[in-house]
ZAMARGU-4260 file (C-alpha; in steps of 0.2 Angstrom, whole numbers, plus 5000, padded with zeros to 4 digits):
<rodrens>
0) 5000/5000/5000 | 5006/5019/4996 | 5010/5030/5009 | 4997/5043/5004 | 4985/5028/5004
5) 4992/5020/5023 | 4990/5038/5030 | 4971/5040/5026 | 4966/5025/5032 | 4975/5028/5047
10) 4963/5044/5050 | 4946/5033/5047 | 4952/5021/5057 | 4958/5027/5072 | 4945/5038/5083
15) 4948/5057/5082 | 4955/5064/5100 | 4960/5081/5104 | 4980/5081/5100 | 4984/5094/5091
20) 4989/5088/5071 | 4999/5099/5057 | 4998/5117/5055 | 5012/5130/5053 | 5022/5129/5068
25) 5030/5144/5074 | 5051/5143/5080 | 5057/5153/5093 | 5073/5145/5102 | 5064/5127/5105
30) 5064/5114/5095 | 5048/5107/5087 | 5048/5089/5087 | 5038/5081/5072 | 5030/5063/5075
35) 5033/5046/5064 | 5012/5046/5060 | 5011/5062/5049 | 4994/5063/5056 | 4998/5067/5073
40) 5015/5077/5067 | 5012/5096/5073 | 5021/5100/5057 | 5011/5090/5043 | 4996/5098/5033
45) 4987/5088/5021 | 4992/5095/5002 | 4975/5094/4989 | 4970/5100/4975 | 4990/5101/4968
50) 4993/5106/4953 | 5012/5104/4944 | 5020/5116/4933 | 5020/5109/4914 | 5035/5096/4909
55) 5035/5088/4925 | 5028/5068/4924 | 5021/5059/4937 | 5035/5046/4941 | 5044/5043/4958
60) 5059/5034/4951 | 5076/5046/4962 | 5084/5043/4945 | 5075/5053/4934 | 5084/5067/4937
65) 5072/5081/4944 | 5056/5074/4935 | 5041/5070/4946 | 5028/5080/4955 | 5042/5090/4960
70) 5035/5109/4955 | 5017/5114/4964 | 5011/5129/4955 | 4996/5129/4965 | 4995/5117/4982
75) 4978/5119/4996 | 4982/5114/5011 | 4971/5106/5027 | 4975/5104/5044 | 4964/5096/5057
80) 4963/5088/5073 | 4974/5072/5077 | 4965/5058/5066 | 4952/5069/5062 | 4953/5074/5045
85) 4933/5080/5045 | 4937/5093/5059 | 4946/5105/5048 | 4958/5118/5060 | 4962/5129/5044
90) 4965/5128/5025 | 4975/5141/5013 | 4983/5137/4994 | 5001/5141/4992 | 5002/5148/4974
95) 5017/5148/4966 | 5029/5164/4963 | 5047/5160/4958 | 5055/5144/4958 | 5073/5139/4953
100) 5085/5121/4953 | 5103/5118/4956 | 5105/5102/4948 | 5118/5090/4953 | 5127/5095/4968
105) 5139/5086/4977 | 5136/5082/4994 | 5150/5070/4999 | 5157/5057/4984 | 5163/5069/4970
110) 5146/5065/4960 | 5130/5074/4954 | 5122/5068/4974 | 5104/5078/4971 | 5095/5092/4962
115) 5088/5105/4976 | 5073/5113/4971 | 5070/5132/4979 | 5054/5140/4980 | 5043/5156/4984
120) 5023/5154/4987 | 5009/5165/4993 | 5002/5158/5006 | 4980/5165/5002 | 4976/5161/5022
125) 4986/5176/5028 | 4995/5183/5011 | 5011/5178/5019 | 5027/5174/5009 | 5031/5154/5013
130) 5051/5146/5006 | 5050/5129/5001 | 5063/5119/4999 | 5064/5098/4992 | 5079/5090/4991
135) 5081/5076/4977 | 5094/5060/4979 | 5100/5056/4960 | 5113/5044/4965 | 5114/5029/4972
140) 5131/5028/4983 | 5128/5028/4999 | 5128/5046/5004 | 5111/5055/5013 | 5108/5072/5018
145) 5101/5072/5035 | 5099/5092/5037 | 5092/5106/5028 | 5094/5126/5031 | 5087/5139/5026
150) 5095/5156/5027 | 5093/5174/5030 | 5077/5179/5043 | 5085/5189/5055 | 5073/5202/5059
155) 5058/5192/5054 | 5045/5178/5061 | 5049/5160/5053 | 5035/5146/5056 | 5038/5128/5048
160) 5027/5115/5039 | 5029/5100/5027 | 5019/5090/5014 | 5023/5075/5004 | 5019/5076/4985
165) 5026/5056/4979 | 5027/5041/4989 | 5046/5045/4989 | 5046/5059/5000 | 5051/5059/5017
170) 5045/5067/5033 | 5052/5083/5042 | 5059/5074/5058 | 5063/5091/5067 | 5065/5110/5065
175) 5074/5125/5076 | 5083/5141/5075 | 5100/5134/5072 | 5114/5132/5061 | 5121/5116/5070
180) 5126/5100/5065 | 5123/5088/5077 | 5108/5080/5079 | 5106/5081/5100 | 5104/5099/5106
185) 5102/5109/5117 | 5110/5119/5103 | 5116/5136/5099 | 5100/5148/5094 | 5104/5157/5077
190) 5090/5169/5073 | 5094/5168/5056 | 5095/5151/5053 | 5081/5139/5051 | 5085/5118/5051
195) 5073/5104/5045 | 5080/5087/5049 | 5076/5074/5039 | 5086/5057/5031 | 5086/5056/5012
200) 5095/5042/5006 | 5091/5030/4992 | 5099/5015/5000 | 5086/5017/5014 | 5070/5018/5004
205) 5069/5038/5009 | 5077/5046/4992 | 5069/5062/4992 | 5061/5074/5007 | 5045/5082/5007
210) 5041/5097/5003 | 5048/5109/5016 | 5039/5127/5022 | 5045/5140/5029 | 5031/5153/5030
215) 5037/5172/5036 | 5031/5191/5037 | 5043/5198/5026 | 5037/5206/5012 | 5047/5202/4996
220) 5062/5191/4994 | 5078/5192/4982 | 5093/5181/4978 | 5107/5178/4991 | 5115/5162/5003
225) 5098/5153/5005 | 5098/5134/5006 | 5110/5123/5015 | 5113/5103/5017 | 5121/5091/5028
230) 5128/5073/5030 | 5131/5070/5047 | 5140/5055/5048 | 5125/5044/5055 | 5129/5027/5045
235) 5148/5029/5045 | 5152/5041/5030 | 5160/5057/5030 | 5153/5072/5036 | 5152/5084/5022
240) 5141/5097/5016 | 5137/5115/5005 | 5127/5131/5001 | 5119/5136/4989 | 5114/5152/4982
245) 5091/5155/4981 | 5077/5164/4986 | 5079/5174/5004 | 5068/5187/5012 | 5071/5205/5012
250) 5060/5220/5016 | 5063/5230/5000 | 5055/5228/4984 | 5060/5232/4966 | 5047/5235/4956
255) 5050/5225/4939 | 5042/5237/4923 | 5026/5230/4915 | 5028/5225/4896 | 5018/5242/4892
260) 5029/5250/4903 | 5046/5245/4891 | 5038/5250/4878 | 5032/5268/4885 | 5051/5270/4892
265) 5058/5267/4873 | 5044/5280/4864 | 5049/5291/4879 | 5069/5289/4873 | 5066/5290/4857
270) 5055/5306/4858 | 5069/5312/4867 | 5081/5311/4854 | 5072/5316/4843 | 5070/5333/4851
275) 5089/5333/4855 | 5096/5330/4838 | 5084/5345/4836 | 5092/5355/4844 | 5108/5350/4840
280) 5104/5356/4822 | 5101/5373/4826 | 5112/5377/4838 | 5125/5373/4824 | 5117/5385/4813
</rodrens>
């Protein structure tokens, strides 16, 4: 049976109660601990009504080099009551804004490890920016990223989710403010740092993570030091890791012109000169 598949018949089947189930879930300095059952994670919302950007097949095989449901242009969310899927807590879509892929990057062995996939939505429940981040085995040898970071939200608010979209992805184990790399705190709080643990290696069945969120109150975002991974060692290989360059937040939006607006700027330069060649002529009369 699938894992989508095992997960709802674990919600029919088991009584609702009152534990709290997935929603956003806000990081101060404490560590918020997710739960093997996604439907009594904190951090889990139920993804429908997903819809994938053009190109993008409906495989799950961690070869195929990025193809999958790997893009959500548009993704509604639910979350609910532990094993209560009726008693809805909230909804919202996530729509897509910006999305970009580094493509083969090396985590450990000197080979194309994964393609990480970076991207910007508008959450419609409270218009608030939300990162998300999947990270992609494409190789086979041995090597797993156990920990994603995200960068740059010093000065804002960071709350954290995760959804699966194949029965490849893996759950979000953990998330805190901290750009450590070991995997028992207490650890050093890092207000600009946020880490989503996880285990996503091929050789144990887990070759790809979920889709992970991180929703925010900043109000635009631009290029910069975004996304980070880590092996830690946990099945005897070396510990090794990078960065890569994606989306962060800022405060400070640059307005990009309209088509019409290009083509008003040219007339407006070409009026102009006109007039000055214009004058030009006189004045050397």
């Amino acid at each position: 049976m699938k894992l989508k598949d095992v997960l709802l018949a674990s919600v029919f089947a088991i009584a609702a109660n009152t534990a709290s189930a997935g929603n956003f879930q806000s990081l101060t300095n404490n560590v918020v601990q997710g739960d093997n059952d996604a439907f009594v994670d904190s951090m889990f919302i139920l993804a429908t009504n997903v819809t994938y950007a053009a190109g993008y097949g409906d495989t799950t095989d961690f070869q195929s080099g990025g193809s999958g449901n790997v893009v959500p242009s548009s993704l509604t969310y639910r979350a609910f009551p532990a094993f209560d899927i009726d008693a809805e807590l909230a909804t919202g879509t996530l729509t897509l804004i910006d999305w970009r892929v580094t493509t083969g990057v090396d985590l450990a062995s000197g080979s194309a490890q994964a393609d990480v996939y970076d991207f910007v939505f508008r959450d419609s429940a409270d218009n608030s920016l939300v990162f998300g981040t999947r990270y992609l085995n494409r190789e086979n040898n041995g090597d797993e990223a156990n920990f994603l970071y995200r960068y740059g939200f010093t000065g804002y608010s960071t709350s954290v989710a995760w959804t699966f979209l194949t029965d490849s992805d893996l759950r979000q184990y953990t998330a805190v403010k901290t750009d450590s790399t070991t995997g028992e705190g207490p650890f050093d709080y890092d207000a600009d740092v946020v880490r989503q643990q996880g285990d996503f290696s091929v050789t144990e069945d887990n070759p790809w993570s979920g889709l992970y969120l991180v929703k925010t109150d900043a109000t635009a975002y631009t290029l910069g030091k975004a996304i980070g991974f880590y092996q830690s060692g946990e099945e005897g290989q070396s510990p090794a890791g990078g960065f890569i360059t994606g989306f962060i937040p800022t405060a400070i939006t640059t307005p990009v012109p309209e088509p019409e607006s290009y083509a008003m700027l040219l007339a407006g330069l070409g009026v102009a000169g006109i007039v000055s060649r214009r004058r030009n002529s006189k004045a050397a009369k």
